[in-house]
C-alpha positions as a LaTeX table, in Angstrom:
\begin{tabular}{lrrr}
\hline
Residue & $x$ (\AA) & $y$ (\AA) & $z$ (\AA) \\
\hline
Unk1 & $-21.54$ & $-0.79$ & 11.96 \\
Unk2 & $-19.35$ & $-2.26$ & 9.61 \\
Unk3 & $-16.54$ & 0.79 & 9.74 \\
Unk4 & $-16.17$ & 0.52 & 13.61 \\
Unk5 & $-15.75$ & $-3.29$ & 13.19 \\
Unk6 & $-12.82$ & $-3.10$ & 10.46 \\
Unk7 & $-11.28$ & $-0.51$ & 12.58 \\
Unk8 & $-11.83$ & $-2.97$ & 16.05 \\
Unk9 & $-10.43$ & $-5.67$ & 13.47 \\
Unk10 & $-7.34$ & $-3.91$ & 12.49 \\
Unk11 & $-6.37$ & $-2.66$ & 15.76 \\
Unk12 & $-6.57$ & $-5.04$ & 18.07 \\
Unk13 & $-4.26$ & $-7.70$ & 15.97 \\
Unk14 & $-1.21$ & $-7.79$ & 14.81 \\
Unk15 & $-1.46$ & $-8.51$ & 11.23 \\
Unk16 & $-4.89$ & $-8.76$ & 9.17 \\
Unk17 & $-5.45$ & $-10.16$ & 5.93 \\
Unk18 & $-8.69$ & $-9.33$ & 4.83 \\
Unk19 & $-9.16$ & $-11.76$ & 2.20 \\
Unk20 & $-12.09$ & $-13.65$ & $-0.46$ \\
Unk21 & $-11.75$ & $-17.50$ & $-0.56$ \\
Unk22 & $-11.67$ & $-18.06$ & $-3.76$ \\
Unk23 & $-9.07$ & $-14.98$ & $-4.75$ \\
Unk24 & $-5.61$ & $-16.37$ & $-5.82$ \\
Unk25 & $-4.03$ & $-12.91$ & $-4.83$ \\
Unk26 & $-5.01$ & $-13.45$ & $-1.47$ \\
Unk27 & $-3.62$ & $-17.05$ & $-0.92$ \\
Unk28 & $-0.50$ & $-15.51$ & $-2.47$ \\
Unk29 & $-0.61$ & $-13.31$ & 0.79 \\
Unk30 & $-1.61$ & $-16.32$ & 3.41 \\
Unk31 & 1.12 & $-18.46$ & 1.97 \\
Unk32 & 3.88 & $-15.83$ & 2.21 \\
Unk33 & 2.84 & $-15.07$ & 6.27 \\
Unk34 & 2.77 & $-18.53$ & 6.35 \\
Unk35 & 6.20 & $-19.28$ & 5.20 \\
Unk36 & 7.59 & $-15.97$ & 6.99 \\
Unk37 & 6.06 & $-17.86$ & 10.38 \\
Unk38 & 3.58 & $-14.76$ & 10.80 \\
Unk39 & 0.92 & $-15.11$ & 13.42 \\
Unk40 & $-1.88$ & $-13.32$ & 11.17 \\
Unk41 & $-5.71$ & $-13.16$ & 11.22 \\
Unk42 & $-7.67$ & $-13.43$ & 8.03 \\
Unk43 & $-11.45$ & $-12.02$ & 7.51 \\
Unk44 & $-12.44$ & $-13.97$ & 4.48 \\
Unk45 & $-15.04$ & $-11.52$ & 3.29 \\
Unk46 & $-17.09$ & $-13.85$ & 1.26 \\
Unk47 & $-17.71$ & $-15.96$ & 4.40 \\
Unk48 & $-18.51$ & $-13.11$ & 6.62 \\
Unk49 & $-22.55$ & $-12.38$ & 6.57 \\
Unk50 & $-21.69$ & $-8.26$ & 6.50 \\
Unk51 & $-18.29$ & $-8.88$ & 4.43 \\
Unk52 & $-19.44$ & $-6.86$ & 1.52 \\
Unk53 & $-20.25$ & $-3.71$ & 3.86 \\
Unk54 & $-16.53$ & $-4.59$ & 5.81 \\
Unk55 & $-15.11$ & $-4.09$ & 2.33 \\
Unk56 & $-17.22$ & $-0.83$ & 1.72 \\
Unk57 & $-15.35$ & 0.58 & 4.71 \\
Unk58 & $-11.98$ & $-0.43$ & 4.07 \\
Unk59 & $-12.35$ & 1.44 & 0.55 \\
Unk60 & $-13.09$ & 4.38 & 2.60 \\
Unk61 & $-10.39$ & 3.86 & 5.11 \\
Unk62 & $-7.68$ & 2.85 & 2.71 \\
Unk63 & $-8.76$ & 3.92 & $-0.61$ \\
Unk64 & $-8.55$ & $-0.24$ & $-1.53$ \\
Unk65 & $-11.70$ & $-2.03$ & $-2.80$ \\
Unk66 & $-10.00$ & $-4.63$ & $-3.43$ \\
Unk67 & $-8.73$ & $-8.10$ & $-1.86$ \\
Unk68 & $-6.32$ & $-8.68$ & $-0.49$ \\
Unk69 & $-6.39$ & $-5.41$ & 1.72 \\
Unk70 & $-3.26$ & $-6.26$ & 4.48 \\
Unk71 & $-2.94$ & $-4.54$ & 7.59 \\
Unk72 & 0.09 & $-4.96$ & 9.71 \\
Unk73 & 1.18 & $-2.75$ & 13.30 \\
Unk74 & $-2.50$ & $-1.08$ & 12.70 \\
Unk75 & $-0.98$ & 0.26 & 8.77 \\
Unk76 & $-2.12$ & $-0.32$ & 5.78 \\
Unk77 & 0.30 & $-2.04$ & 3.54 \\
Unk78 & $-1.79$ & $-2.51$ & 0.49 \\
Unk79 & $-2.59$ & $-5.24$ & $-1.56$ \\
Unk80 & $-0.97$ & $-8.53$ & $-2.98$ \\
Unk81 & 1.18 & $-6.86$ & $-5.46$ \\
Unk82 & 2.48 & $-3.95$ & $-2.36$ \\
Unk83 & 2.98 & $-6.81$ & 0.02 \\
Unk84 & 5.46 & $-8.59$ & $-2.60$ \\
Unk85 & 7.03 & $-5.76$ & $-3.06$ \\
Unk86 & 8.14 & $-5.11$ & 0.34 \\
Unk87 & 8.89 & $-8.58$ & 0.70 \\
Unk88 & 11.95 & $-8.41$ & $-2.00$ \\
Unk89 & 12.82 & $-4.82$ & $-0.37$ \\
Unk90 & 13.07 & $-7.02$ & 2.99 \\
Unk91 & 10.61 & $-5.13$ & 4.47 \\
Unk92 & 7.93 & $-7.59$ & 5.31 \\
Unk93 & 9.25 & $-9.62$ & 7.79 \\
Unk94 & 11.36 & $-5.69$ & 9.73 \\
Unk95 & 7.51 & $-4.58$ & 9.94 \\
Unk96 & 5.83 & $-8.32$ & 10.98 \\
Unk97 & 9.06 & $-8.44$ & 13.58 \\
Unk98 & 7.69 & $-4.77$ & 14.91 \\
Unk99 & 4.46 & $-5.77$ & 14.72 \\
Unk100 & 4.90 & $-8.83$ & 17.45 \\
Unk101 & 3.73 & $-11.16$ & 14.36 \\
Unk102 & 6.83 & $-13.16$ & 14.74 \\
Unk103 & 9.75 & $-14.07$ & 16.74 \\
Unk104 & 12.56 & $-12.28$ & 16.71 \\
Unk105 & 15.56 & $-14.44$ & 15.32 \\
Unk106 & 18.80 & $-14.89$ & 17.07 \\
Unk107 & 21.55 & $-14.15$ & 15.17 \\
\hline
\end{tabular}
């Protein structure tokens, strides 16, 4: 059940964050959606009653165990340390923009 709902999850929003409470890495993620004005949904696994079989699938969709696992468009971007990346490449905010996550500036 739990593979079906990551995949229901992931493709019918935006941008996912699926995410622990208590895991600095992932508030590192929240606050920089935040900031960029992203519209995002977060799955805190921890809080979730079948969050430990939600993570079981994402390892076997992405190849990720770990949180945070960040979705956006329906891809898989990675983790914390992938998601910074792209942010310094400018490449966050291009694929949250094609994603619908946030408004498109006027320049």
């Amino acid at each position: 059940m739990a593979l079906p709902k990551a995949k229901e999850i992931v493709s019918s929003n935006p941008v996912v964050v699926f995410s622990k409470t208590y895991c600095p890495y992932c508030v590192t993620v929240k606050q920089l959606f935040t900031q960029l004005g992203a519209t995002f949904k977060v799955i805190e696994l921890d809080t979730e009653s079948d969050g430990s079989e939600i993570q079981s699938a994402l390892a076997e969709i992405t190849g990720q165990r770990t949180v945070p696992n960040v979705f956006i468009g329906g891809n898989h971007i990675g983790g914390c340390d992938n998601t910074k990346a792209l942010h310094k490449d400018g490449k966050v905010i291009t694929l949250l923009t094609e994603a619908g996550a946030v408004a498109k500036t006027s320049s």
